[in-house]
N, CA, C and O atoms as a GROMACS GRO file, in nm:
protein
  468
    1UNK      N    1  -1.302   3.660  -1.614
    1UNK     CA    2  -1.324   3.613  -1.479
    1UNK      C    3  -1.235   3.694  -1.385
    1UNK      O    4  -1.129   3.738  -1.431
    2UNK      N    5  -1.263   3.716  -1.276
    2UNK     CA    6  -1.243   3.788  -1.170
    2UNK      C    7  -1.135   3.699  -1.086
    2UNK      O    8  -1.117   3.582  -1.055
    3UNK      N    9  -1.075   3.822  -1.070
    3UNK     CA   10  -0.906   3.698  -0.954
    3UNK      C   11  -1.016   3.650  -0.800
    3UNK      O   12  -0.989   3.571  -0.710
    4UNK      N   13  -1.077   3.692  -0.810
    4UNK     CA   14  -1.182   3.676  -0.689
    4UNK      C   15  -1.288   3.561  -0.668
    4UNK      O   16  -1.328   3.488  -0.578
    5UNK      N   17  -1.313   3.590  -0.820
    5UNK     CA   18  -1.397   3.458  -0.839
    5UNK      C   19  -1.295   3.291  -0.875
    5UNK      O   20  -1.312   3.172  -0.849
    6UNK      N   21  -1.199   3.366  -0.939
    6UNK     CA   22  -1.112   3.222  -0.972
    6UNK      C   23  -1.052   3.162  -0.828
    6UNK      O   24  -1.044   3.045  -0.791
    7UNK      N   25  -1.017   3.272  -0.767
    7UNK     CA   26  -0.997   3.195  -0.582
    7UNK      C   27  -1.081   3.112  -0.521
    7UNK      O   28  -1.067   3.012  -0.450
    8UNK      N   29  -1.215   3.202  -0.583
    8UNK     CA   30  -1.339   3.108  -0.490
    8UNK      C   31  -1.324   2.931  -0.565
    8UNK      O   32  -1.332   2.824  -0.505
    9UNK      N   33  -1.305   2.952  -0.689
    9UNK     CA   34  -1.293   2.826  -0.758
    9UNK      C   35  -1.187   2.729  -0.748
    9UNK      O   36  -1.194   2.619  -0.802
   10UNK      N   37  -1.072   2.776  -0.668
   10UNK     CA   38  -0.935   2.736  -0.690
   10UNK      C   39  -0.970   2.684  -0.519
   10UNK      O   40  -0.907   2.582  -0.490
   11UNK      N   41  -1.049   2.731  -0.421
   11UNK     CA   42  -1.102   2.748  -0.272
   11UNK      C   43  -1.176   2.574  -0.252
   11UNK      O   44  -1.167   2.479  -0.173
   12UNK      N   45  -1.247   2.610  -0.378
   12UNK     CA   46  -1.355   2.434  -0.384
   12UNK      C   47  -1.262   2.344  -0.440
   12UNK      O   48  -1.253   2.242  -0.372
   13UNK      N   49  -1.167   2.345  -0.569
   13UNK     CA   50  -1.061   2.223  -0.619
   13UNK      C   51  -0.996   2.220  -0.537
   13UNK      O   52  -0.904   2.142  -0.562
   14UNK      N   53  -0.982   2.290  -0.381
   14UNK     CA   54  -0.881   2.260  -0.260
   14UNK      C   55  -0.923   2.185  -0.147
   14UNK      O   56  -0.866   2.108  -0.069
   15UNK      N   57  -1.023   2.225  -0.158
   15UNK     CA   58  -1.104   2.121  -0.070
   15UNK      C   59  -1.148   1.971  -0.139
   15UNK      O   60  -1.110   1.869  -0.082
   16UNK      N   61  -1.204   1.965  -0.227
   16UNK     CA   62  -1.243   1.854  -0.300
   16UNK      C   63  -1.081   1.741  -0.306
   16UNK      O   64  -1.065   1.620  -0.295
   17UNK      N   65  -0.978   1.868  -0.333
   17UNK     CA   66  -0.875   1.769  -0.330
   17UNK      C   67  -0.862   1.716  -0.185
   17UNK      O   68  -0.844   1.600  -0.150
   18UNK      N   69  -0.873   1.830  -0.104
   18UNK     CA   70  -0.771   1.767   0.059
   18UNK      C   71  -0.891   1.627   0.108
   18UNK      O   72  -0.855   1.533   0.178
   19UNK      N   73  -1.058   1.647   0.044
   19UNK     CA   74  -1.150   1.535   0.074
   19UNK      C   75  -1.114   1.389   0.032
   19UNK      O   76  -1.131   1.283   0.091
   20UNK      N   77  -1.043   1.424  -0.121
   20UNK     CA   78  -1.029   1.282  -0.176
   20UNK      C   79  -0.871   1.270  -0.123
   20UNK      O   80  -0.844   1.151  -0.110
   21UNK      N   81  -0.787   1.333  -0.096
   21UNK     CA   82  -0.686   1.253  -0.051
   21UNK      C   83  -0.688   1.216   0.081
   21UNK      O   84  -0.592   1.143   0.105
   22UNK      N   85  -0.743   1.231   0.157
   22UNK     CA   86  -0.834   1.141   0.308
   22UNK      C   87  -0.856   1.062   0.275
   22UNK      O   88  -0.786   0.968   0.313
   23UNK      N   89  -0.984   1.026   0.168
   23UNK     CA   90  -1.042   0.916   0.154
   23UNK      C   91  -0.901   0.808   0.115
   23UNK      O   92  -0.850   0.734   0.200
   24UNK      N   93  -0.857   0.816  -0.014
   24UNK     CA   94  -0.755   0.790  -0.019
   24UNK      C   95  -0.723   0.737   0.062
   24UNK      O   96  -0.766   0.625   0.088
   25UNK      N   97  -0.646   0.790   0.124
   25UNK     CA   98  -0.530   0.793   0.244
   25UNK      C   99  -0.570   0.670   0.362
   25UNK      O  100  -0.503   0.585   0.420
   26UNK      N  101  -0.700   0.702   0.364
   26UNK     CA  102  -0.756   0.632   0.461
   26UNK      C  103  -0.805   0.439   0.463
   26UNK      O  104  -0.809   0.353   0.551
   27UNK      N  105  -0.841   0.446   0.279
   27UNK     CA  106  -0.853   0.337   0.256
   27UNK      C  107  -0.799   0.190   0.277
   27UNK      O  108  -0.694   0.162   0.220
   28UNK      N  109  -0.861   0.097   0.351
   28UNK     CA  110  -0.767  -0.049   0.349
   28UNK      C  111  -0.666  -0.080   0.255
   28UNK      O  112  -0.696  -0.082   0.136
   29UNK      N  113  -0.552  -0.103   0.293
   29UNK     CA  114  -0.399  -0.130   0.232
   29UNK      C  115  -0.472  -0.180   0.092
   29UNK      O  116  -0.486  -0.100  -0.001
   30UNK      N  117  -0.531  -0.353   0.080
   30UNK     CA  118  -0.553  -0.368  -0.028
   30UNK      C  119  -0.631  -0.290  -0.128
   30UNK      O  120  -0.601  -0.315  -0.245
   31UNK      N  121  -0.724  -0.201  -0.107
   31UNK     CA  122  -0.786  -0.093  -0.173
   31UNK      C  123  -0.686   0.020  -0.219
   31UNK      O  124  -0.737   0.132  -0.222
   32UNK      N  125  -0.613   0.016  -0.238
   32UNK     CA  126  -0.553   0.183  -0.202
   32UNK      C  127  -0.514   0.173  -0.381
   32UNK      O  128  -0.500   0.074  -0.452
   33UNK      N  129  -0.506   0.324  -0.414
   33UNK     CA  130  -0.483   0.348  -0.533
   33UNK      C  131  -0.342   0.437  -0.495
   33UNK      O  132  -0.328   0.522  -0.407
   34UNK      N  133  -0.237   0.382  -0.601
   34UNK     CA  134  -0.066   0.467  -0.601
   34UNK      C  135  -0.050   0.501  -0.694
   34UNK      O  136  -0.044   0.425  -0.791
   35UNK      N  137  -0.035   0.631  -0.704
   35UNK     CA  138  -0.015   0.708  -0.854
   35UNK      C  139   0.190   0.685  -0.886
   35UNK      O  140   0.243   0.718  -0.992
   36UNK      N  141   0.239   0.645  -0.808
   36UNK     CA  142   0.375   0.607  -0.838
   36UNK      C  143   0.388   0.471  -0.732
   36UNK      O  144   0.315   0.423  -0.644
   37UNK      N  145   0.547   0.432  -0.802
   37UNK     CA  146   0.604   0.278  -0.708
   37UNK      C  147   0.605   0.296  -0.543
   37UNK      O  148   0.601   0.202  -0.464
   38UNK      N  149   0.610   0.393  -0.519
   38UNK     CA  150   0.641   0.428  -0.358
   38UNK      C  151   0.558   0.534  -0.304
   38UNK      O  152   0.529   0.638  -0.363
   39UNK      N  153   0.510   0.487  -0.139
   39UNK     CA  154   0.430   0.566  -0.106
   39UNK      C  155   0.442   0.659  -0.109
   39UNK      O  156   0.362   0.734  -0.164
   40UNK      N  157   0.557   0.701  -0.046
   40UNK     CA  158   0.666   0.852  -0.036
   40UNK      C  159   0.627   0.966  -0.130
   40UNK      O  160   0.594   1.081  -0.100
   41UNK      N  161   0.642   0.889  -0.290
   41UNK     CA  162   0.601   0.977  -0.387
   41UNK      C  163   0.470   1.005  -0.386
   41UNK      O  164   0.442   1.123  -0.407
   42UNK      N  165   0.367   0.919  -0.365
   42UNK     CA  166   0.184   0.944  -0.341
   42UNK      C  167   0.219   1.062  -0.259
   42UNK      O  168   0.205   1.178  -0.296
   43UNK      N  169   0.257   1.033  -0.168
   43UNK     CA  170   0.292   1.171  -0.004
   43UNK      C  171   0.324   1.289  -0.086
   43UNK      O  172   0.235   1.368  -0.117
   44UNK      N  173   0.456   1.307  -0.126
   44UNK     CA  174   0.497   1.420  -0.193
   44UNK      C  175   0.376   1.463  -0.308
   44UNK      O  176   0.307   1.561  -0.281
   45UNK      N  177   0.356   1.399  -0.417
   45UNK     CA  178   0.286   1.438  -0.519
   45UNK      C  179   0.110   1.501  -0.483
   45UNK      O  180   0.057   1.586  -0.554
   46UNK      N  181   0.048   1.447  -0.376
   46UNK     CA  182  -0.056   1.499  -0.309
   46UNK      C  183  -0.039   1.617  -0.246
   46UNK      O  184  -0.128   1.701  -0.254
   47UNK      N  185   0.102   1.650  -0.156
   47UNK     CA  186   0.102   1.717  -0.089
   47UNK      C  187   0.134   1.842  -0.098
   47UNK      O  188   0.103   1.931  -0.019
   48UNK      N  189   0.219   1.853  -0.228
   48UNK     CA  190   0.267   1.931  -0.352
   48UNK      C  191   0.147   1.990  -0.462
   48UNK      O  192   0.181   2.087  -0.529
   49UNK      N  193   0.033   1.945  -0.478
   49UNK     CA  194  -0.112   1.967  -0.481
   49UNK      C  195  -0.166   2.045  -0.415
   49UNK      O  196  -0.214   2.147  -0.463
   50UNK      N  197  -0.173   2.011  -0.269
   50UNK     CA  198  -0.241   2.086  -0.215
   50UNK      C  199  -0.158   2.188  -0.184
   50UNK      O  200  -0.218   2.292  -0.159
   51UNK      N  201  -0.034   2.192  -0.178
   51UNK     CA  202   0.039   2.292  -0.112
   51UNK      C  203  -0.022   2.441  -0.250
   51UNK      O  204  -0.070   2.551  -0.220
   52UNK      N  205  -0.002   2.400  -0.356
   52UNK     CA  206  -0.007   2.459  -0.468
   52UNK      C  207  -0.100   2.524  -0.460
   52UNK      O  208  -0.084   2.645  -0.462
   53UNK      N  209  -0.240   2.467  -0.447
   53UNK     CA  210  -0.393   2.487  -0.436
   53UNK      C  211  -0.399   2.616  -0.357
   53UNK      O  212  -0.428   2.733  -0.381
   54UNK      N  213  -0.348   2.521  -0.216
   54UNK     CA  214  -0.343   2.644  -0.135
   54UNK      C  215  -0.290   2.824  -0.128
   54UNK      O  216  -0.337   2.934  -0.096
   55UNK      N  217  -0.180   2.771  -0.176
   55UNK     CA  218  -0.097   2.909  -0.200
   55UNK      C  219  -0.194   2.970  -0.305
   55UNK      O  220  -0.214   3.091  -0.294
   56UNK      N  221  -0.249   2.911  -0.396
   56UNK     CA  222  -0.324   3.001  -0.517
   56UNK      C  223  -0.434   3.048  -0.447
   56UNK      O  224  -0.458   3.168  -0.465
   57UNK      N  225  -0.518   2.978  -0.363
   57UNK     CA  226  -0.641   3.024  -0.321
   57UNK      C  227  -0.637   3.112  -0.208
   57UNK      O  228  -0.730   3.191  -0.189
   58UNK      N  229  -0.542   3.107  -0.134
   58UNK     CA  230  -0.526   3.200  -0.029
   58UNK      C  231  -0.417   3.282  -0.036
   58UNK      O  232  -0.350   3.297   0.066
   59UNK      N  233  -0.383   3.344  -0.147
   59UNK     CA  234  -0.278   3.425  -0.208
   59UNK      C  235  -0.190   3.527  -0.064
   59UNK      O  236  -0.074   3.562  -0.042
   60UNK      N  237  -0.316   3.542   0.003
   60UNK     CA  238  -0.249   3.650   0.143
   60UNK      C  239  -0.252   3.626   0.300
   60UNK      O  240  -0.245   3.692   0.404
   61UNK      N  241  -0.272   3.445   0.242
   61UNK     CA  242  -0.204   3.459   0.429
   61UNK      C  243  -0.093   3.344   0.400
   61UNK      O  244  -0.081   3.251   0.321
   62UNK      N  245  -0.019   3.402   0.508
   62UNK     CA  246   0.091   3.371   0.571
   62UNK      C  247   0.174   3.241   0.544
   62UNK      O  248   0.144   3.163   0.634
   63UNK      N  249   0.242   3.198   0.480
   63UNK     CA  250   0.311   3.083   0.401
   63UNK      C  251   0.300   2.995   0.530
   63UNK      O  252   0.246   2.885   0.524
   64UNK      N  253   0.366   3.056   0.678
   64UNK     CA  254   0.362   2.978   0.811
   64UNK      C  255   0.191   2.892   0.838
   64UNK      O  256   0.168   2.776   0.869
   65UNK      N  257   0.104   2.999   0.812
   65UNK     CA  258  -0.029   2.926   0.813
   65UNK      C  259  -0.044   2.848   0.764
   65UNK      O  260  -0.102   2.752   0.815
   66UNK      N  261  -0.003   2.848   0.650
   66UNK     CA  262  -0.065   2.708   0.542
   66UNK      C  263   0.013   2.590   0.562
   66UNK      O  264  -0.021   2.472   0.553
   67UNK      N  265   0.131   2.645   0.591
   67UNK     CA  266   0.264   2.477   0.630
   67UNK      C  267   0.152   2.423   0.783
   67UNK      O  268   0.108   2.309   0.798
   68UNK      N  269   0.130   2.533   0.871
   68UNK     CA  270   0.103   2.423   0.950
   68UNK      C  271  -0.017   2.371   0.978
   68UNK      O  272  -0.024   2.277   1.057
   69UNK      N  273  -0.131   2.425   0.918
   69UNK     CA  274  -0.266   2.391   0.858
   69UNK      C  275  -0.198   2.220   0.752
   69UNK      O  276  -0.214   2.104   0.791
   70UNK      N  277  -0.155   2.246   0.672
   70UNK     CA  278  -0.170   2.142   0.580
   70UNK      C  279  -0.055   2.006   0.701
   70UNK      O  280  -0.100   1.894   0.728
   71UNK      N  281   0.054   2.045   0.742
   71UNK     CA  282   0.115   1.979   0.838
   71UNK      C  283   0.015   1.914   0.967
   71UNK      O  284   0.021   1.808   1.029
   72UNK      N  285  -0.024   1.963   0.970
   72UNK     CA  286  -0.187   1.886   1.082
   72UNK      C  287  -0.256   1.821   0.991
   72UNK      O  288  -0.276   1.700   1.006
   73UNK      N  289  -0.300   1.882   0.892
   73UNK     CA  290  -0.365   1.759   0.825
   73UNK      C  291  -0.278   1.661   0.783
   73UNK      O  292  -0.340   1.554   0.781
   74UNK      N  293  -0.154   1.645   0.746
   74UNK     CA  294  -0.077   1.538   0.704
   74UNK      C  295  -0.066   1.422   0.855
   74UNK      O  296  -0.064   1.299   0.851
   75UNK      N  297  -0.060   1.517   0.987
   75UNK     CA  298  -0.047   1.422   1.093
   75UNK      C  299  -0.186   1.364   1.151
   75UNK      O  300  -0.202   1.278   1.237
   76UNK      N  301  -0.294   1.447   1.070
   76UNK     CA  302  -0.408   1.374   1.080
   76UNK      C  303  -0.440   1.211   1.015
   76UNK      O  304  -0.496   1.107   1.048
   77UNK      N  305  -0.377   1.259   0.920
   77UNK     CA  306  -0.371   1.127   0.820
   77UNK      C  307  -0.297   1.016   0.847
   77UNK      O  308  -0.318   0.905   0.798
   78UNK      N  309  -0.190   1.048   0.944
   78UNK     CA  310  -0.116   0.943   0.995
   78UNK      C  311  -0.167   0.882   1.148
   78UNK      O  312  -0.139   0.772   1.196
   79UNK      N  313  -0.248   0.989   1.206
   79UNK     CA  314  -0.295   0.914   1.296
   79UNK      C  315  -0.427   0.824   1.306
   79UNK      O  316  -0.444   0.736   1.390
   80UNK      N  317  -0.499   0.853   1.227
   80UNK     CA  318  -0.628   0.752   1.182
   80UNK      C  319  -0.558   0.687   1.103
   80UNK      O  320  -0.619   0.580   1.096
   81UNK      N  321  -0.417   0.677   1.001
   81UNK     CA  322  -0.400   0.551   0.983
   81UNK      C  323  -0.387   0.456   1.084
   81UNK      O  324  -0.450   0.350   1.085
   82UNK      N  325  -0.305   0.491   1.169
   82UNK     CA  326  -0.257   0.430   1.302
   82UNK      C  327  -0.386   0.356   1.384
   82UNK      O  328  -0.375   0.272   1.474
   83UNK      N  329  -0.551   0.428   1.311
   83UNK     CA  330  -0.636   0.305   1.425
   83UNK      C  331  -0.636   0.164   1.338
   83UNK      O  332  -0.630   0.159   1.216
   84UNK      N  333  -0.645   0.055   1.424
   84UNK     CA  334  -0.642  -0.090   1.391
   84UNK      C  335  -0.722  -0.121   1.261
   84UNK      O  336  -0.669  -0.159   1.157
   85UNK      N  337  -0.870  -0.099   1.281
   85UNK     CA  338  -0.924  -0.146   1.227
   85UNK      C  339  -0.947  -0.088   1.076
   85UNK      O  340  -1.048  -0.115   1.011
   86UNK      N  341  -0.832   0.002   1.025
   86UNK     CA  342  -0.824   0.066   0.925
   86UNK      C  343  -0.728   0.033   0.818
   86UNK      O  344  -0.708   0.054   0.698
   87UNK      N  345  -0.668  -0.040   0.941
   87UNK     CA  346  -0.530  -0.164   0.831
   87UNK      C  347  -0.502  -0.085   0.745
   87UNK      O  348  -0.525  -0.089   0.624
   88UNK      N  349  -0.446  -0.008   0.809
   88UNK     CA  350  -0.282   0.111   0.725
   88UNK      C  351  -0.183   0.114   0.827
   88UNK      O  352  -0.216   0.089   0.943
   89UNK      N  353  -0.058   0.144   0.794
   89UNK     CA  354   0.006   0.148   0.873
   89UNK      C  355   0.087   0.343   0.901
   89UNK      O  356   0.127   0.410   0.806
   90UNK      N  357   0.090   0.385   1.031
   90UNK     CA  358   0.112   0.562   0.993
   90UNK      C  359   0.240   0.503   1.015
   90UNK      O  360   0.268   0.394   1.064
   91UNK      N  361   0.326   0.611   0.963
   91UNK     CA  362   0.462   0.614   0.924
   91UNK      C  363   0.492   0.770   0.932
   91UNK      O  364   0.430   0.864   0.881
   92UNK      N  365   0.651   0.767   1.044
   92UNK     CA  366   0.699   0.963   1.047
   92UNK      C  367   0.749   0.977   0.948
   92UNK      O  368   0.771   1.096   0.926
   93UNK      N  369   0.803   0.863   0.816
   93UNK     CA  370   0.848   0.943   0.730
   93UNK      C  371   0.770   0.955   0.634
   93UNK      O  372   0.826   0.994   0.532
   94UNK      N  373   0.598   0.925   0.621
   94UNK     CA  374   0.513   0.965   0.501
   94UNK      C  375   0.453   1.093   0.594
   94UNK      O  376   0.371   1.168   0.541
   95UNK      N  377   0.494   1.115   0.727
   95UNK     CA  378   0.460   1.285   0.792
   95UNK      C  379   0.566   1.355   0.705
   95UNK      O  380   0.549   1.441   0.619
   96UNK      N  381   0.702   1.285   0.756
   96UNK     CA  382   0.780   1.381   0.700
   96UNK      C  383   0.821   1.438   0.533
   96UNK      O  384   0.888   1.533   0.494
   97UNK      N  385   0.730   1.307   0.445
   97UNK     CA  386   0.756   1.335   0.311
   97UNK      C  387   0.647   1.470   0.291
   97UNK      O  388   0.680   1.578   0.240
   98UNK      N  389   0.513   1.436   0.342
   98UNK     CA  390   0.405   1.569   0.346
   98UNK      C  391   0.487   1.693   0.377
   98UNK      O  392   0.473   1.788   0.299
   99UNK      N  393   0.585   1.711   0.499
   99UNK     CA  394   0.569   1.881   0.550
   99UNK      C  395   0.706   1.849   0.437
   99UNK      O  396   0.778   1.894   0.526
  100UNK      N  397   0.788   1.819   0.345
  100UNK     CA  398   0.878   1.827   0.270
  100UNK      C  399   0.816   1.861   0.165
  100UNK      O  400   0.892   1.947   0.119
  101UNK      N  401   0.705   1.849   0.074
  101UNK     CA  402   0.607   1.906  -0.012
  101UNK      C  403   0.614   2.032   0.014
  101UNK      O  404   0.694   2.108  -0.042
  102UNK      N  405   0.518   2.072   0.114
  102UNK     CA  406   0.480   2.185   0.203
  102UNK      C  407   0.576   2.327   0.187
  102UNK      O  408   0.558   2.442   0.149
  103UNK      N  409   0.694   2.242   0.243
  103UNK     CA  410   0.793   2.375   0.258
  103UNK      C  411   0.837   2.361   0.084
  103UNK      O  412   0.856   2.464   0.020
  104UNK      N  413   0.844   2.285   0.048
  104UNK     CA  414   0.928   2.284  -0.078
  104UNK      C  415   0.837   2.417  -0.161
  104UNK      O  416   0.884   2.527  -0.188
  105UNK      N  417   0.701   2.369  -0.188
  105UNK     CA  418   0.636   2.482  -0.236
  105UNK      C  419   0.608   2.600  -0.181
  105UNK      O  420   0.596   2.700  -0.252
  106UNK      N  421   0.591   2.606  -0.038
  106UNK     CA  422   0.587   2.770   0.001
  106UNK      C  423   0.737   2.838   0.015
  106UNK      O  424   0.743   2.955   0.053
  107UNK      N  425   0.881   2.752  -0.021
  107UNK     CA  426   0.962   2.802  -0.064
  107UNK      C  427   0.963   2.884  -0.168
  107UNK      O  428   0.995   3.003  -0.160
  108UNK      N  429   0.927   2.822  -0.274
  108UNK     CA  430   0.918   2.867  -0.427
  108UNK      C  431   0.816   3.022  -0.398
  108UNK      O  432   0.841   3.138  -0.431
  109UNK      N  433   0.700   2.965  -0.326
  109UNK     CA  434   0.624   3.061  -0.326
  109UNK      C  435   0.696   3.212  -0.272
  109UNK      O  436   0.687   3.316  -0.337
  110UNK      N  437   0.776   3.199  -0.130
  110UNK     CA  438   0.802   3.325  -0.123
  110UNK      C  439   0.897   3.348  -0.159
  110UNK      O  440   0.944   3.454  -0.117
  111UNK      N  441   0.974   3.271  -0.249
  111UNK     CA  442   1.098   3.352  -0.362
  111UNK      C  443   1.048   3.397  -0.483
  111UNK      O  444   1.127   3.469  -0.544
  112UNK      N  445   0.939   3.377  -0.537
  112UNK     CA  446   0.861   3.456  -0.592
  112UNK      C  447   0.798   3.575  -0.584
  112UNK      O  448   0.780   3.673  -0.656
  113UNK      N  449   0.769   3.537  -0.469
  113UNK     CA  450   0.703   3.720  -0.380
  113UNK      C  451   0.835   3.816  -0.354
  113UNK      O  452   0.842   3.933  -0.316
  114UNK      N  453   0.915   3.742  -0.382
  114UNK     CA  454   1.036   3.838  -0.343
  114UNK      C  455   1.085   3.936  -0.458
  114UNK      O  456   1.114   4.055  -0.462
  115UNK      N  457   1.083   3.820  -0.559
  115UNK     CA  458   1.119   3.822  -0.695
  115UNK      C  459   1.013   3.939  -0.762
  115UNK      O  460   1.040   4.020  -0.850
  116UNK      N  461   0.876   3.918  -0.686
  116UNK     CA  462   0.824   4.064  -0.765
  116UNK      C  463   0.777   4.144  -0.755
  116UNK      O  464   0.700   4.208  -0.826
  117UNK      N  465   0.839   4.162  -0.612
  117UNK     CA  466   0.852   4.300  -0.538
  117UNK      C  467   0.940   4.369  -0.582
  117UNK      O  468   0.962   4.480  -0.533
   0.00000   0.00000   0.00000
């Protein structure tokens, strides 16, 4: 398989993910599925996903792009929690656990790029 074609594939498990963690995200309090005790960790462990996804599928742009692409979508998620009738509550520190994912992995990422240059 082709690094080209595995992007295109790594392109759709990034999307499919950022779809279901909306839905997710979005779901009535009593509906909601938590892959750990605290939301915080759902935040991080999703966001750490996609951060991952991302960096693999878009290998050449800009670490800044993707923090603040995926950082809008994290404040997307907090602001449709925030409508009423969706009974979630948005919270700055499940924004701030998302862009803490974010940077954490496009850290790694460009000490890697550094590393093998």
């Amino acid at each position: 398989m082709t690094s080209s074609k595995l992007q295109s594939y790594i392109k759709v498990v990034f999307w499919l993910t950022l779809f279901t963690a909306y839905v997710l995200a979005i779901l009535p309090a009593p509906d909601t599925i938590h892959l750990a005790p605290s939301d915080k960790i759902d935040h991080i462990i999703a966001f750490l996903t996609l951060t991952i996804l991302a960096a693999l599928a878009w290998q050449k742009t800009p670490s800044f792009k993707i923090a603040i692409g995926l950082g809008l979508f994290g404040a997307l998620i907090e602001l449709t929690q925030a409508i009423p009738f969706i009974h979630r509550d948005a919270e700055l520190a499940d924004w701030l656990a998302d862009i803490s994912a974010v940077f954490f992995v496009l850290l790694v990422r460009n000490a890697i790029k550094r590393f093998m240059l």
